[in-house]
VOBALUM-258244 format. One record per residue: y, x, z of N, C-alpha, C, O in turn; residue in one letter; residue number from 0. Coordinates in nm, 3 decimals. Each point is the difference from the previous one (the first is absolute). Layout:
residues N
[node [Y, X, Z], [Y, X, Z], [Y, X, Z], [Y, X, Z], "A", NUM];
...
***
This chain:
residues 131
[node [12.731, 8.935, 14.188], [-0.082, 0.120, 0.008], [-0.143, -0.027, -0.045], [-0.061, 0.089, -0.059], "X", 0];
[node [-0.001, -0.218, 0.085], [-0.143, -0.051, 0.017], [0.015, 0.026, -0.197], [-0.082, 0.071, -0.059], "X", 1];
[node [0.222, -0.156, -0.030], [-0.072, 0.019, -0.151], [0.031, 0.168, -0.032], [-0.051, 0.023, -0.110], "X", 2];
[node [0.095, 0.062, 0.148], [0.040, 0.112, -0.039], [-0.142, 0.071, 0.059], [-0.023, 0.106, -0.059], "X", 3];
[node [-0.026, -0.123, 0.109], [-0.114, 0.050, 0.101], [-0.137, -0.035, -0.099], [-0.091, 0.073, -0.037], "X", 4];
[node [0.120, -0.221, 0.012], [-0.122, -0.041, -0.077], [-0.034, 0.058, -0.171], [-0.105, -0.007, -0.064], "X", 5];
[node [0.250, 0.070, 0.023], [0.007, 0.062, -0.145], [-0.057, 0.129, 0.038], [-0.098, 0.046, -0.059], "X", 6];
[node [0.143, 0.001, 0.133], [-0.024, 0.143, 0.033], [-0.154, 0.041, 0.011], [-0.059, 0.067, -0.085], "X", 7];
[node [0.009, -0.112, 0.187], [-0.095, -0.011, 0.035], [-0.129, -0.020, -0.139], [-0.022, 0.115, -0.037], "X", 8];
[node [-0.038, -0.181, -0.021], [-0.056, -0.044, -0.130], [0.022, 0.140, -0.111], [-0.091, 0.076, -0.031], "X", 9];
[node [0.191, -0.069, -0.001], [0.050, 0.108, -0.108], [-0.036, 0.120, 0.041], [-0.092, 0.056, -0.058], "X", 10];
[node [0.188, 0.036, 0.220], [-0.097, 0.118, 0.060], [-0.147, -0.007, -0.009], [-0.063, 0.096, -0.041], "X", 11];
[node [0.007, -0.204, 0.077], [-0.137, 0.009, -0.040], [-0.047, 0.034, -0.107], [-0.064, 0.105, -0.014], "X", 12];
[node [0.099, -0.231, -0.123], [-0.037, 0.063, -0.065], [0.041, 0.106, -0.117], [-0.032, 0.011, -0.118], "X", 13];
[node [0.138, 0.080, 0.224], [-0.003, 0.133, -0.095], [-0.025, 0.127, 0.069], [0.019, 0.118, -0.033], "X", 14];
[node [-0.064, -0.173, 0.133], [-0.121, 0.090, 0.105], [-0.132, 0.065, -0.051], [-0.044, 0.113, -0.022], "X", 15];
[node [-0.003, -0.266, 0.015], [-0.120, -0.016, -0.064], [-0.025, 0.065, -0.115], [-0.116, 0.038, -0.014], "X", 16];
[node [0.207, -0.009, -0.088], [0.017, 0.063, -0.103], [0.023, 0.138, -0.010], [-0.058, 0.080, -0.074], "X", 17];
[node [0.153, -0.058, 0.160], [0.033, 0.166, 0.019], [-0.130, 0.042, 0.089], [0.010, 0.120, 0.022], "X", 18];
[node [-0.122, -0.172, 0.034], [-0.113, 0.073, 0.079], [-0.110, -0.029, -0.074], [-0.106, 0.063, 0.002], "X", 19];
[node [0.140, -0.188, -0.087], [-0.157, -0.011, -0.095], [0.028, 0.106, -0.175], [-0.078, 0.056, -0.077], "X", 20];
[node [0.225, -0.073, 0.079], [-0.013, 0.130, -0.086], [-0.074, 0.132, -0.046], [-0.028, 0.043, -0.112], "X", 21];
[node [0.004, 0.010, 0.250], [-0.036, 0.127, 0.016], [0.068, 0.114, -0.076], [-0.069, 0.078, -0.066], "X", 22];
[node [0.208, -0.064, 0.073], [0.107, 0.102, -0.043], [0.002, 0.095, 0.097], [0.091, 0.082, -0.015], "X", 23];
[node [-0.178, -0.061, 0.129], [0.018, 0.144, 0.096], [0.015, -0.064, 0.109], [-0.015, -0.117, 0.033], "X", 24];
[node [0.053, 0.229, 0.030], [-0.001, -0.023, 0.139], [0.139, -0.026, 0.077], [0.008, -0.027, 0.120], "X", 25];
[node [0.100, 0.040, -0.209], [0.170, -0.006, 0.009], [0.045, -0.195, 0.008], [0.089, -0.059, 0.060], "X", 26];
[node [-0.218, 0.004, -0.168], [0.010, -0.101, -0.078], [-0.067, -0.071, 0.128], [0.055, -0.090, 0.065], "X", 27];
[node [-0.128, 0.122, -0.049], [-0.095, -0.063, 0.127], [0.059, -0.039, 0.117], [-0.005, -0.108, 0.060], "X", 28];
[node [0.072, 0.224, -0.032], [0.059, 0.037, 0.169], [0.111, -0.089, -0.014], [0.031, -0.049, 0.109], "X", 29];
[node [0.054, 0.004, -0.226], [0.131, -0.075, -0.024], [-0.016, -0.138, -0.040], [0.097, -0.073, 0.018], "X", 30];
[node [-0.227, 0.014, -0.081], [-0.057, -0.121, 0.029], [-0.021, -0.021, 0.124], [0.059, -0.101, 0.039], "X", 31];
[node [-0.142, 0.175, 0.072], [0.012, -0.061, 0.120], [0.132, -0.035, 0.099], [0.002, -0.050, 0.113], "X", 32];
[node [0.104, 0.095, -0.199], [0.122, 0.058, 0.079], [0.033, -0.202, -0.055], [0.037, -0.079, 0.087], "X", 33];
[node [-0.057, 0.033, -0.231], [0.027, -0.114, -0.031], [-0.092, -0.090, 0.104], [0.048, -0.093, 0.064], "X", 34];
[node [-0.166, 0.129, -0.058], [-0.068, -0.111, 0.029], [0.019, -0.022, 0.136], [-0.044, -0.108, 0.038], "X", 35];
[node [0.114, 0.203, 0.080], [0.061, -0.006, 0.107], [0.116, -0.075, 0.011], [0.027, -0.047, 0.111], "X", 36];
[node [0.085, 0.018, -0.251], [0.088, -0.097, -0.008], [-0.035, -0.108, -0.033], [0.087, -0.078, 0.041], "X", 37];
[node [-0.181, 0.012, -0.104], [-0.060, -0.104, 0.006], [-0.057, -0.046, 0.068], [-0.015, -0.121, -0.015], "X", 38];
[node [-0.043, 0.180, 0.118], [-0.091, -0.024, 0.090], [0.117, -0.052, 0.142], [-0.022, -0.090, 0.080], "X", 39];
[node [0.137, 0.175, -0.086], [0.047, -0.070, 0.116], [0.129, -0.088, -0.051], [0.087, -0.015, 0.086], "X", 40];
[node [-0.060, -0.044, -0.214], [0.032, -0.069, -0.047], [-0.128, -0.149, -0.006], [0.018, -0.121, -0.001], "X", 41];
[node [-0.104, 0.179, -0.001], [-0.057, -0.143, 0.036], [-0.058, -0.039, 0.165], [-0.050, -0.105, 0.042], "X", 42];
[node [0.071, 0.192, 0.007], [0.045, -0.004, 0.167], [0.110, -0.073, 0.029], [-0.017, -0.100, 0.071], "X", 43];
[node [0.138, 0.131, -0.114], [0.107, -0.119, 0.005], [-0.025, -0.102, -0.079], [0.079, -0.091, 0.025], "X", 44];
[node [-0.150, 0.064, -0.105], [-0.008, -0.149, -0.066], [-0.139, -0.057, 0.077], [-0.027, -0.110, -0.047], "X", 45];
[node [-0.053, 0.145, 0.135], [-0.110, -0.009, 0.111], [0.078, -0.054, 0.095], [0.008, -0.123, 0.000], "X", 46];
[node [0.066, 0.197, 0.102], [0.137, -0.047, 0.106], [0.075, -0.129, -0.049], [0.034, -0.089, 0.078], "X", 47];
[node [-0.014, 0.087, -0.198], [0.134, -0.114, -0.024], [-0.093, -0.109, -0.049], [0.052, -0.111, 0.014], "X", 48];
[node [-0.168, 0.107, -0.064], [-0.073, -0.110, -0.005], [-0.107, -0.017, 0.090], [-0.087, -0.083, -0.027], "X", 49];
[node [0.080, 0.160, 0.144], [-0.126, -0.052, 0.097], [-0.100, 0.016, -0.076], [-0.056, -0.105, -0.032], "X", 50];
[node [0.007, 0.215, -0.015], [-0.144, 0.017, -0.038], [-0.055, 0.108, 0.028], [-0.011, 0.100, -0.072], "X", 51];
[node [-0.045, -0.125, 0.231], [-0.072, 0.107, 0.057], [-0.068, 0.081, -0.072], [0.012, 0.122, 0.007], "X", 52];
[node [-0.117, -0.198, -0.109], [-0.128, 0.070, -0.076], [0.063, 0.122, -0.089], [-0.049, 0.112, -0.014], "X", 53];
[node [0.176, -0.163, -0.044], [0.034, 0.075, -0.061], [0.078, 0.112, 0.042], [0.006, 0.099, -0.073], "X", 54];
[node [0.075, -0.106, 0.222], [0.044, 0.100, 0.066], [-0.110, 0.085, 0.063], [0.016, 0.119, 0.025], "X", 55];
[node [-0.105, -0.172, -0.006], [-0.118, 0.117, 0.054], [-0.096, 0.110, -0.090], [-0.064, 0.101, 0.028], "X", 56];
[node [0.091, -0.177, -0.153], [-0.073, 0.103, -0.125], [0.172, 0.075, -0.072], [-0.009, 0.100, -0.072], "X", 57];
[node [0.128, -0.151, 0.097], [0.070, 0.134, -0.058], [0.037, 0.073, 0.110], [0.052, 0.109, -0.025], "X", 58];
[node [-0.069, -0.147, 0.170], [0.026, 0.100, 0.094], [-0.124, 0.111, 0.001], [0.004, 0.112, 0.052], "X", 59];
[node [-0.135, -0.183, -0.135], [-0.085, 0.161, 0.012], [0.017, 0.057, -0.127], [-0.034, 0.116, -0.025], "X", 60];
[node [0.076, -0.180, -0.043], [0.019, 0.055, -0.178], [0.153, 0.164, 0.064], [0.013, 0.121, -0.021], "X", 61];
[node [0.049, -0.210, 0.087], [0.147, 0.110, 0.043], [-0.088, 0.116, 0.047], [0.029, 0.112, -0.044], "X", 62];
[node [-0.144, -0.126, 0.138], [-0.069, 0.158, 0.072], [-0.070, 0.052, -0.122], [0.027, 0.116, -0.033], "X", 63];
[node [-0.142, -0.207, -0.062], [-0.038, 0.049, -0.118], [0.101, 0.096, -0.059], [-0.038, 0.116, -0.017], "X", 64];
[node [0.181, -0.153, -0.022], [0.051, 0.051, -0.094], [0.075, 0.087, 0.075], [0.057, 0.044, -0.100], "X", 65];
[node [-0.019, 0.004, 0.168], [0.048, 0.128, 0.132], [-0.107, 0.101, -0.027], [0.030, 0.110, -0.046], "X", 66];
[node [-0.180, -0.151, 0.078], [-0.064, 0.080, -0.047], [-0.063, 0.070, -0.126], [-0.086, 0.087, -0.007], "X", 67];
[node [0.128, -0.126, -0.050], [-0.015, -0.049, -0.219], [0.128, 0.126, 0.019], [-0.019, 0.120, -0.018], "X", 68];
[node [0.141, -0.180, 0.056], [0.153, 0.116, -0.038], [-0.056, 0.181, 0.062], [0.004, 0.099, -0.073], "X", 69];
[node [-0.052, -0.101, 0.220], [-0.050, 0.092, 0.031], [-0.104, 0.037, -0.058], [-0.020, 0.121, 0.012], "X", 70];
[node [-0.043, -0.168, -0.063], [-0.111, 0.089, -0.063], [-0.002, 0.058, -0.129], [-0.077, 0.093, -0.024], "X", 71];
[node [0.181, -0.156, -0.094], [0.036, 0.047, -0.134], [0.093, 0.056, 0.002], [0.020, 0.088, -0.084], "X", 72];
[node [0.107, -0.127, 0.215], [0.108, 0.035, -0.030], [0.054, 0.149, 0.088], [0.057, 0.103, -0.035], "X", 73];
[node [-0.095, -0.142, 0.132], [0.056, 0.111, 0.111], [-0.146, 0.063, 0.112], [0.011, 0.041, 0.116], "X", 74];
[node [-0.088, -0.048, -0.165], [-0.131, 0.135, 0.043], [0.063, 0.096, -0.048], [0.099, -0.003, -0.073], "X", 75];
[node [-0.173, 0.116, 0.128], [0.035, 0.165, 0.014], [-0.044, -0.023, -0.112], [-0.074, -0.094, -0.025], "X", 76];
[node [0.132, 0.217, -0.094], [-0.056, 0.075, -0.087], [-0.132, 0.042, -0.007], [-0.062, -0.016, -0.105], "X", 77];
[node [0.005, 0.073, 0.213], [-0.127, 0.016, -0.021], [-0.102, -0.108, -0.012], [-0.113, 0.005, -0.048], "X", 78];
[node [0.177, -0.100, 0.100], [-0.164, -0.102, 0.013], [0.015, -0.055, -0.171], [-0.094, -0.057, -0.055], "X", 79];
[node [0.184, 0.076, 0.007], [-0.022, -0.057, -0.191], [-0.074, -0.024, -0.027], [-0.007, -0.105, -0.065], "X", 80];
[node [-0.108, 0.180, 0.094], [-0.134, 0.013, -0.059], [-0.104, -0.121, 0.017], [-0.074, -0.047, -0.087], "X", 81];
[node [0.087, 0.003, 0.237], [-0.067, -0.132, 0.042], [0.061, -0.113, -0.124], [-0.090, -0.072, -0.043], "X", 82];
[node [0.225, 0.048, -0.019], [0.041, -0.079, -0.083], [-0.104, 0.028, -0.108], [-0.033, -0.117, -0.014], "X", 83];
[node [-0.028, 0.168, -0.054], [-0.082, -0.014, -0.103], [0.083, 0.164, -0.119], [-0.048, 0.018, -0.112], "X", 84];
[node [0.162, 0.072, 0.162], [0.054, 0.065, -0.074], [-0.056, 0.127, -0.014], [-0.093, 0.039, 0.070], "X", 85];
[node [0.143, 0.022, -0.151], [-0.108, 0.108, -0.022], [0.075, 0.115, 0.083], [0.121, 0.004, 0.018], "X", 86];
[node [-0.217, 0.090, 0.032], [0.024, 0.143, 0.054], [0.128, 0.067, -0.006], [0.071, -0.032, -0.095], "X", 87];
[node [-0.043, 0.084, 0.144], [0.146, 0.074, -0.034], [-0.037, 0.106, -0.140], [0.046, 0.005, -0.114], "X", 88];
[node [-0.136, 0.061, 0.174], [-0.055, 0.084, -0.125], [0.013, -0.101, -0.109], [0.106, -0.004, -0.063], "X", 89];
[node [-0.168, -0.047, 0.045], [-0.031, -0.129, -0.141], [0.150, 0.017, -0.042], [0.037, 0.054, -0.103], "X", 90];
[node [0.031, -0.101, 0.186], [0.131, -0.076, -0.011], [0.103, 0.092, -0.088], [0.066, -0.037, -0.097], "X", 91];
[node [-0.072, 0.183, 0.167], [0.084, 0.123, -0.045], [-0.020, 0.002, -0.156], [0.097, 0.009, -0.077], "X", 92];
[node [-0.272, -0.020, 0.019], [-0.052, 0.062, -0.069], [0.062, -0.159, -0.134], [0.022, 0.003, -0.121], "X", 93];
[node [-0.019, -0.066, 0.176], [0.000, -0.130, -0.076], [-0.085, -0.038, -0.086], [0.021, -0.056, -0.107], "X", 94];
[node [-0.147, 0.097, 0.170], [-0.141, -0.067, -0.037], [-0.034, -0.131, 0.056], [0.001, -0.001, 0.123], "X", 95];
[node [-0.032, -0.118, -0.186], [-0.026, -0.096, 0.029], [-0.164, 0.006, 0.011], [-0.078, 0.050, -0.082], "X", 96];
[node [0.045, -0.117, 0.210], [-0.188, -0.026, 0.027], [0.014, -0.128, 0.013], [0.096, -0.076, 0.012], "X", 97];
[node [-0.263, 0.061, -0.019], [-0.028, -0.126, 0.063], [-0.099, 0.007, 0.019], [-0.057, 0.073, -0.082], "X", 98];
[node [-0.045, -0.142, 0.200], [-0.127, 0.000, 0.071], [-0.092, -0.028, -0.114], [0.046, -0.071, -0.089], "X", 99];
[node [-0.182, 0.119, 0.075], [-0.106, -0.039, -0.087], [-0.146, -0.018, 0.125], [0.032, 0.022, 0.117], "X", 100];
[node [-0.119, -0.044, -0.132], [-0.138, 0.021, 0.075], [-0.002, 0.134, -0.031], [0.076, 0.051, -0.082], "X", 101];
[node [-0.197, 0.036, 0.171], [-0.038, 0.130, -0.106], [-0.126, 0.047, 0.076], [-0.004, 0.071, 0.101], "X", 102];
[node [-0.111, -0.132, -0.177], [-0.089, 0.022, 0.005], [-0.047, 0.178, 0.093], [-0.087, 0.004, 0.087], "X", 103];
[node [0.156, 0.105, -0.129], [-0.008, 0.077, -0.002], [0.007, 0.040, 0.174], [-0.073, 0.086, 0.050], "X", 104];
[node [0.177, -0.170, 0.029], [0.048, 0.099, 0.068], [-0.027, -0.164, 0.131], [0.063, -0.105, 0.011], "X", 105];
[node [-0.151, 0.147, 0.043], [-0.037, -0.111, 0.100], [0.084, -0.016, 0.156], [-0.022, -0.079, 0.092], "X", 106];
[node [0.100, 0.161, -0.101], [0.093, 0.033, 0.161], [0.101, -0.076, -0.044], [0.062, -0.064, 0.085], "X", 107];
[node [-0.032, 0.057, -0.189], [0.137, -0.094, -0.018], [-0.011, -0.133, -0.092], [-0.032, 0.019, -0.117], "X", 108];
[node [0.046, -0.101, 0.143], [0.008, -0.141, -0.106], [0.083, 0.001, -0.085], [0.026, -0.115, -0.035], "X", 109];
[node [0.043, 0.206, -0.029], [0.081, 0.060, -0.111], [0.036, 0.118, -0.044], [0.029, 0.084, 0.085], "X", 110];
[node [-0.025, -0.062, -0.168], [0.016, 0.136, -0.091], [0.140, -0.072, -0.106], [0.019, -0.098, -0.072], "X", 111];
[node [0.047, 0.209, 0.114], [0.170, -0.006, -0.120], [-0.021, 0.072, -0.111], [-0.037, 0.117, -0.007], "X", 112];
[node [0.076, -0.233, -0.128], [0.040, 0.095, -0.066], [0.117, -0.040, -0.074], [0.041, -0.116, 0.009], "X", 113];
[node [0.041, 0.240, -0.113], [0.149, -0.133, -0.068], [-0.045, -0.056, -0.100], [-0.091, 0.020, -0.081], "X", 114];
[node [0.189, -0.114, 0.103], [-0.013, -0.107, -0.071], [0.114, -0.083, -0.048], [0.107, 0.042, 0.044], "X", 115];
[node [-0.098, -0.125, -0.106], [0.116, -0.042, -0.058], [0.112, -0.114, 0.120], [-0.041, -0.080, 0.084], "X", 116];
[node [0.147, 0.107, -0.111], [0.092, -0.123, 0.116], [-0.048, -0.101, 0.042], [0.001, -0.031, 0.119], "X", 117];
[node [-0.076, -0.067, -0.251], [-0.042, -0.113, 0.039], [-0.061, 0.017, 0.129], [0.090, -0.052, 0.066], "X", 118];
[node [-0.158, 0.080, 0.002], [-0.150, 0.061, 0.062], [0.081, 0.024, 0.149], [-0.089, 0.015, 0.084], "X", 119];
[node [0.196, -0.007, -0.031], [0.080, -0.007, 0.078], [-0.088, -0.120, 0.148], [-0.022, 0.012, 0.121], "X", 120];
[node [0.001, -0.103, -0.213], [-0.050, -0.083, 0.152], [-0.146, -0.010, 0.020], [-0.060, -0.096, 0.050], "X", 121];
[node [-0.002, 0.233, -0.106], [-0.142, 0.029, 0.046], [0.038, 0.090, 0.065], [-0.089, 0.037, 0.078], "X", 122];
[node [0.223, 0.046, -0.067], [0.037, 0.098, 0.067], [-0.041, -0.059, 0.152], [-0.086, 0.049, 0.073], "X", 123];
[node [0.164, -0.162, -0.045], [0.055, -0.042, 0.134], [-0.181, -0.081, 0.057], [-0.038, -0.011, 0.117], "X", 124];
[node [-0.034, -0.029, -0.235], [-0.137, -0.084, 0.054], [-0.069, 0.130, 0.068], [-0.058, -0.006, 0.108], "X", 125];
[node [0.075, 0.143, -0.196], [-0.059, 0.118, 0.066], [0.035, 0.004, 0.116], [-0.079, -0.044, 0.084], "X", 126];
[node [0.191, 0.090, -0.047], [0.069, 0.003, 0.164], [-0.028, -0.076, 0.084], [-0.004, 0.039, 0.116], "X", 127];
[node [-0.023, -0.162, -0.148], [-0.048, -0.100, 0.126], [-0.111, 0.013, 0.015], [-0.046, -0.009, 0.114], "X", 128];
[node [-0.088, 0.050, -0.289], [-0.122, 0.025, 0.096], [-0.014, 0.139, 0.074], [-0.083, 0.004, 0.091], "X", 129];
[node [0.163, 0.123, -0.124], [-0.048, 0.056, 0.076], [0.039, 0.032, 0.151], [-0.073, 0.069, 0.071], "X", 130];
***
């Protein structure tokens, strides 16, 4: 179990790492953490079978990290989307793409939307967290 544990473990990682450093959405996100939760307690059993506390105590918090990583991309209400960095429902219907700019203009808010091209997608989500 310890070498089947030890393949596993390494690889979920790194195609975790990949499906969340991607940035393909929020589907892509929520299902990397779903990997990085099998790796994580795949290297929990290779922690147990080789006596290495250090390492059972950082994937037993990596397992609560990634519980909360699955709940938060994967299975939140519909409404909270928005905290993810996604755009409005309105936006969404209309299939106008925004993304956050400064705007001098309008001092109550630290962004002003306007569209913009796909690329521009992860100024969407930098907007959402500042405001």
């Amino acid at each position: 179990m310890q070498d089947i544990a030890g393949w596993i473990a390494p690889i979920a990682t790194m195609l975790a790492a990949m499906m969340t450093a991607s940035n393909l959405g929020p589907r892509v996100t929520g299902w990397g953490f779903v990997v990085f939760l099998l790796g994580s307690i795949a290297w929990t059993v290779v922690a147990i079978t080789t006596g290495q506390s250090n390492l059972l105590w950082a994937n037993g918090f990596l397992v609560i990290v990634n519980i909360v990583g699955i709940w938060r991309w994967l299975a939140a209400s519909p409404g909270s989307m928005t905290a993810r960095g996604e755009r409005p429902d309105a936006a969404k219907a209309s299939g106008t793409r925004y993304a956050c700019f400064p705007s001098p203009a309008s001092s109550s808010s630290r962004c002003a939307t306007r569209p913009v091209r796909p690329l521009a997608d992860r100024s969407e989500r930098w907007c959402a967290m500042m405001e």
